[in-house]
C-alpha positions as CSV (number, residue, x, y, z in Angstrom):
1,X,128.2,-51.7,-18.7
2,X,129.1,-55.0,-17.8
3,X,129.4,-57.8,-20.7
4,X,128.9,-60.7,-18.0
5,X,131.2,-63.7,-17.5
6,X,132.9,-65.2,-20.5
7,X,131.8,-68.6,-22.2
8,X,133.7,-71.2,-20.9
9,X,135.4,-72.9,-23.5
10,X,133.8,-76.6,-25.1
11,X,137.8,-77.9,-24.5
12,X,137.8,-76.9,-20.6
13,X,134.2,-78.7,-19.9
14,X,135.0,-81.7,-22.3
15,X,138.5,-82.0,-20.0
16,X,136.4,-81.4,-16.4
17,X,134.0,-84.0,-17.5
18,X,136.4,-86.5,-17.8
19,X,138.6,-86.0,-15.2
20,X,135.2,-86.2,-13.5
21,X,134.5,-89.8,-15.0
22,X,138.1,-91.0,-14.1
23,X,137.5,-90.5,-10.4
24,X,134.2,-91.5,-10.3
25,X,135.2,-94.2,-12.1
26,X,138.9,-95.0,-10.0
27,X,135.6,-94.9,-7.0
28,X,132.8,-97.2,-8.3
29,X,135.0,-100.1,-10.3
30,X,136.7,-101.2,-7.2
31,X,134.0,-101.3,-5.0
32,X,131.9,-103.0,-8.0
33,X,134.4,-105.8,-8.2
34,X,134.8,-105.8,-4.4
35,X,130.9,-106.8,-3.9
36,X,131.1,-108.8,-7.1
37,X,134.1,-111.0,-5.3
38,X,131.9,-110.6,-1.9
39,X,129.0,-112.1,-3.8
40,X,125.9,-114.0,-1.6
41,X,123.6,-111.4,0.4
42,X,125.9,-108.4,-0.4
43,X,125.9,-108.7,-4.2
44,X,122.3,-109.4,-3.9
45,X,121.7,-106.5,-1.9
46,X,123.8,-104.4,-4.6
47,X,122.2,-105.4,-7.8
48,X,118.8,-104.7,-5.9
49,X,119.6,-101.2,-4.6
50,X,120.7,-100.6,-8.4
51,X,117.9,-102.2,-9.7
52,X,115.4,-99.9,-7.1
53,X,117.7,-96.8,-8.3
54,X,117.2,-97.3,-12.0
55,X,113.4,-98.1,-11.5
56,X,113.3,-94.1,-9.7
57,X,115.2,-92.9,-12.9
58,X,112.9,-94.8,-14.7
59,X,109.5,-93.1,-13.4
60,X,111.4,-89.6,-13.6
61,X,112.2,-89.8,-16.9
62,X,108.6,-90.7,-17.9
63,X,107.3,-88.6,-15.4
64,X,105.2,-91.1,-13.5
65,X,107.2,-90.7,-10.3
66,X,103.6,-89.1,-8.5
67,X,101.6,-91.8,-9.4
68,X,102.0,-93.1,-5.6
69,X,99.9,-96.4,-5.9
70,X,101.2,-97.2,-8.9
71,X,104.9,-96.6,-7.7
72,X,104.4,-98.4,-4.6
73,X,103.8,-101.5,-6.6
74,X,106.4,-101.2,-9.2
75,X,109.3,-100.5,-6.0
76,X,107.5,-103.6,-4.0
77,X,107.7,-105.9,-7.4
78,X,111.2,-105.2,-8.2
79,X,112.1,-105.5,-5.0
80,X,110.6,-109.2,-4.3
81,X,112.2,-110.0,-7.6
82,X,115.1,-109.8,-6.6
83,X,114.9,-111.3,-3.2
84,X,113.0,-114.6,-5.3
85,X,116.3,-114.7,-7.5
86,X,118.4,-114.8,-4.8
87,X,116.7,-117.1,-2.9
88,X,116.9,-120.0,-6.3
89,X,112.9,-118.9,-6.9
90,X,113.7,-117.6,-10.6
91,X,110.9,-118.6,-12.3
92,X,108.9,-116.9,-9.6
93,X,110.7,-113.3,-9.5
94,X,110.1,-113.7,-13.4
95,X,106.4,-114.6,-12.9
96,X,105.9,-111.4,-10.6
97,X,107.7,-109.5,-12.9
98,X,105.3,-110.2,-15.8
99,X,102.3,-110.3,-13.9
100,X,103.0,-106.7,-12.2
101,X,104.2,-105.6,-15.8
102,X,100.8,-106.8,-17.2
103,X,98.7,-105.2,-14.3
104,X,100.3,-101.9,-14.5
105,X,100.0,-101.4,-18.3
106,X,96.7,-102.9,-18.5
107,X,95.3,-100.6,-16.0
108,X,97.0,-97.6,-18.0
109,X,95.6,-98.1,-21.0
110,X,92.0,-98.5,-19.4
111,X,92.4,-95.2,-17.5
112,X,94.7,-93.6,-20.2
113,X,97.1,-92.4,-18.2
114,X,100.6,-93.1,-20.5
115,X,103.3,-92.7,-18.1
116,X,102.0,-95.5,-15.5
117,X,102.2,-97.7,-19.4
118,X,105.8,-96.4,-19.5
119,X,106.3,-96.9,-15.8
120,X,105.1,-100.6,-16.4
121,X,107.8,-100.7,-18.8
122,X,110.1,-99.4,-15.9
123,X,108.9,-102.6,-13.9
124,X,110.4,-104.7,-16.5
125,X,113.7,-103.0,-17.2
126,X,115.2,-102.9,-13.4
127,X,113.4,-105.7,-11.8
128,X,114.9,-108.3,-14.9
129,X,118.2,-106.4,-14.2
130,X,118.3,-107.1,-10.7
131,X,117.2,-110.9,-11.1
132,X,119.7,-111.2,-14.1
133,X,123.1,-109.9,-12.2
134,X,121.8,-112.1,-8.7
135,X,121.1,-115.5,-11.6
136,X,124.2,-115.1,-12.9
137,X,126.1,-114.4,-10.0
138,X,124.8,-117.2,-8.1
139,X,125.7,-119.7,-11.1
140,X,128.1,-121.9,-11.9
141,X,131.6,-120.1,-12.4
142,X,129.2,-116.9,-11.4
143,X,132.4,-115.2,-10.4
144,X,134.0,-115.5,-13.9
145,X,130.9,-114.7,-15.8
146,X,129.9,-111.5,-14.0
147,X,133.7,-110.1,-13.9
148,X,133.5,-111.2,-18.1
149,X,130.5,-109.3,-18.8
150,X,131.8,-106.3,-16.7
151,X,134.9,-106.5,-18.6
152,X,133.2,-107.0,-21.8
153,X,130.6,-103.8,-21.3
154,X,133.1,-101.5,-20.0
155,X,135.9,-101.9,-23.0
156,X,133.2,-101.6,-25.0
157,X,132.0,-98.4,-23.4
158,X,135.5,-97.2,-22.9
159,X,136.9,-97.6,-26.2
160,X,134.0,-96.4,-28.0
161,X,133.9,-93.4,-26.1
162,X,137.5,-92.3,-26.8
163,X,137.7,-93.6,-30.8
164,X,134.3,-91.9,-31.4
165,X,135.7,-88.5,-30.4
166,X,139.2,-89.4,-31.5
167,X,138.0,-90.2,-35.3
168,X,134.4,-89.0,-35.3
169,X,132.8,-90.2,-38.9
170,X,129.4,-91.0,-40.0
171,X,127.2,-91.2,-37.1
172,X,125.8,-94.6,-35.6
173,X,121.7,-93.3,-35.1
174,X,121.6,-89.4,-35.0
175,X,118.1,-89.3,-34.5
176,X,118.8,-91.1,-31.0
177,X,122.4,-90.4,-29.8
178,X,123.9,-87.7,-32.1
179,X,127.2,-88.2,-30.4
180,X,127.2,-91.8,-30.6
181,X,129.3,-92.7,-34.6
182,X,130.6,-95.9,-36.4
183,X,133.7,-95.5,-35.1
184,X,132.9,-96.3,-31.5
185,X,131.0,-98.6,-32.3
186,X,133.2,-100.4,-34.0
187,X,136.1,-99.6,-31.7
188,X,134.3,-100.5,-28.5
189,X,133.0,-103.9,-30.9
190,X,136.7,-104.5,-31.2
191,X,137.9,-104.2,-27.7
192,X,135.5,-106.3,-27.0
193,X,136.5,-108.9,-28.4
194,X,139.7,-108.1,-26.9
195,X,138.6,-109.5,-23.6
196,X,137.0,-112.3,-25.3
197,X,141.0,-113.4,-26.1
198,X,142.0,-112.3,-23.2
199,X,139.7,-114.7,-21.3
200,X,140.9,-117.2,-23.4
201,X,144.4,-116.9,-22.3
202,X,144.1,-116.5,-19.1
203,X,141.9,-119.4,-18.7
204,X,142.7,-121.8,-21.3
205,X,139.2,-123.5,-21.3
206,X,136.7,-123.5,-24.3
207,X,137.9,-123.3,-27.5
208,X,139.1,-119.7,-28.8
209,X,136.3,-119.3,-31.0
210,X,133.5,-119.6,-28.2
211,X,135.4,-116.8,-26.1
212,X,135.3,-114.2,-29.0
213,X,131.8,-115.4,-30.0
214,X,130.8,-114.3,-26.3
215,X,132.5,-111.5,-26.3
216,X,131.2,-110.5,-29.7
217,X,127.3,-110.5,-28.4
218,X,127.9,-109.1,-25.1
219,X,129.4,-106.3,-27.0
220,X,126.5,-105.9,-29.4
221,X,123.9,-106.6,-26.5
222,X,125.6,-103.8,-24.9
223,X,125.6,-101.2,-27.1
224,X,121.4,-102.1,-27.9
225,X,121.6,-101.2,-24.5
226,X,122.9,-97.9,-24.9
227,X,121.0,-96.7,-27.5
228,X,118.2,-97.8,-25.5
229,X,118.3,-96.1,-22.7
230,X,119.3,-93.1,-25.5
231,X,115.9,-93.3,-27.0
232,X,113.8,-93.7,-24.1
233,X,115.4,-90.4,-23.3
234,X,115.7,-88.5,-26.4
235,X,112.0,-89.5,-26.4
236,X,111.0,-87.8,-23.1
237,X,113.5,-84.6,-23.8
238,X,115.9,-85.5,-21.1
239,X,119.9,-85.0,-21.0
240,X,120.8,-87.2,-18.0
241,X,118.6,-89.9,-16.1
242,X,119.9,-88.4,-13.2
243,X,122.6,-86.4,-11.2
244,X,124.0,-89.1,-8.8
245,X,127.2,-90.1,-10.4
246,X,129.6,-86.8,-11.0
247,X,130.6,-86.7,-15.0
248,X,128.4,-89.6,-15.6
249,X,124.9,-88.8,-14.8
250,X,122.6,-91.5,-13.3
251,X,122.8,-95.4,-12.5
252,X,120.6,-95.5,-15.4
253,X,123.8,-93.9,-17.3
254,X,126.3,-96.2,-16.5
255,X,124.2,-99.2,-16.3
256,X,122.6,-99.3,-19.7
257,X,125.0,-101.2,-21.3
258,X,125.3,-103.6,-18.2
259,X,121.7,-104.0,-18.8
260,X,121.6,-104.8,-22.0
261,X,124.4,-107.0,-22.2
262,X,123.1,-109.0,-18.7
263,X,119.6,-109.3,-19.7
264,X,120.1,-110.1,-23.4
265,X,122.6,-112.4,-22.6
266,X,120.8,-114.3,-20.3
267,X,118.0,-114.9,-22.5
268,X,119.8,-115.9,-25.4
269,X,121.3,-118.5,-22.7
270,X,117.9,-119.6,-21.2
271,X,116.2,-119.8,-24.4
272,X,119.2,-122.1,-25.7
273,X,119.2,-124.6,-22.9
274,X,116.0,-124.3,-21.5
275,X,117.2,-123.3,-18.2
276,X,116.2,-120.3,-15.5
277,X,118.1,-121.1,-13.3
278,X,121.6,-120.9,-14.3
279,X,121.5,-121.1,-18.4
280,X,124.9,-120.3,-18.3
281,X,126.2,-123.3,-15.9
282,X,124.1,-125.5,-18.6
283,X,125.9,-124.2,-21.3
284,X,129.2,-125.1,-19.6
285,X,128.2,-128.7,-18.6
286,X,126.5,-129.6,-21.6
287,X,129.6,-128.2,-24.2
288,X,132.5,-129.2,-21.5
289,X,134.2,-126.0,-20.6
């Protein structure tokens, strides 16, 4: 009688799955940085395509990905979002955002139908990260600031990843990401700041201080993100938001750091000087960087 195939061991898939995020990774970061460099239409047309991407993750996580009308509203909002931000109509794409956001989950809750109130919420998440990446982009040193927060997310991400399963420990929010410990956080916090000295050196503008403060928040920001897009779906019983990157999962995967680091930073920048537009261009010209 046959005993069927033998268990592949938990060392031979950890070591496929990432040799399977180095090449994807070796892949996507050049080409990132490529458009990034690129910038105008084509960076515009990248952060929307990811931001239309995660929305899809989005409604298949929470299962609202049949509710046609409904859909159809949430793709054409995010979509116009982003075209407003590129075109220097931010408070606008904002406007459209909220007002779509609002519709949606008002209409839910007076037909009691939950996932278009989580799809509404899907609305909010990838059209604000489309608009975000296309504001910042199109501000003032837009080129330094996107390739810092990339810089910033992605040691944080890196290093976490590697001194989580290197030391292990107490763990960070087990009810959310039981893989996720203290240790990665705090190692990814620490590379983090890494870049923020880095930036310094390389640049030699803005005090020292400023660069690690940056760096410091982006890194927090980032890993809010993270746990985030964790408990939305630890919530809905789902492993992966989707199958598109090999070793990684979906957009949604890679990008919820991104996201949270973008988005959180840029509101933290508007709501200090006021600005839509390009907070973080303010923030130069009013401190002298």
């Amino acid at each position: 009688m046959s005993e069927g195939p033998l268990p592949v061991p938990t060392s031979d898939i950890r070591r496929t799955e990432l040799r399977l995020r180095v090449i994807s990774a070796l892949l996507l970061v050049p080409a990132a940085l490529a458009v990034t460099y690129v910038g105008g239409v084509w960076f515009a047309l990248g952060a929307g395509a990811c931001a239309l991407i995660l929305l899809r993750e989005w409604s298949l996580i929470v299962k609202a990905q049949n509710a046609r009308i409904a859909c159809a509203l949430a793709y054409g909002t995010v979509t116009v979002a982003v075209i407003a931000a590129s075109a220097g109509e931010v408070a606008a794409g904002f406007a459209l955002l909220l007002v779509a956001t609002a519709a949606l989950a008002l209409s839910a809750v007076a037909m009691g139908q939950r996932h278009i109130l989580w799809l509404a919420g899907g609305v909010a998440y990838a059209g604000s990260s489309g608009a975000v990446l296309v504001v910042l982009r199109e501000g003032t040193a837009g080129l330094a600031v996107i390739v810092f927060l990339f810089g910033v997310v992605w040691a944080t991400d890196i290093v976490a990843y590697f001194v989580g399963r290197r030391f292990g420990g107490p763990k960070l929010w087990v009810r959310v990401s039981p893989k996720k410990t203290w240790s990665g956080a705090i190692g990814g916090f620490v590379a983090a700041v890494a870049i923020g000295w880095l930036g310094h050196q390389v640049t030699g503008r803005a005090g020292m201080g400023v660069w690690l403060l940056f760096a410091a928040g982006l890194s927090v920001f980032s890993q809010i993100g993270d746990l985030f897009e964790s408990a939305l779906k630890r919530h809905f019983g789902v492993k992966d938001s989707g199958h598109i990157i090999p070793g990684h999962g979906g957009v949604m995967d890679r990008l919820d750091g991104l996201v949270g680091a973008g988005v959180l930073g840029y509101a933290v920048a508007a709501l200090l000087t006021g600005s839509m537009v390009d907070p973080v261009g303010q923030i130069i010209s009013m401190r002298g960087y």
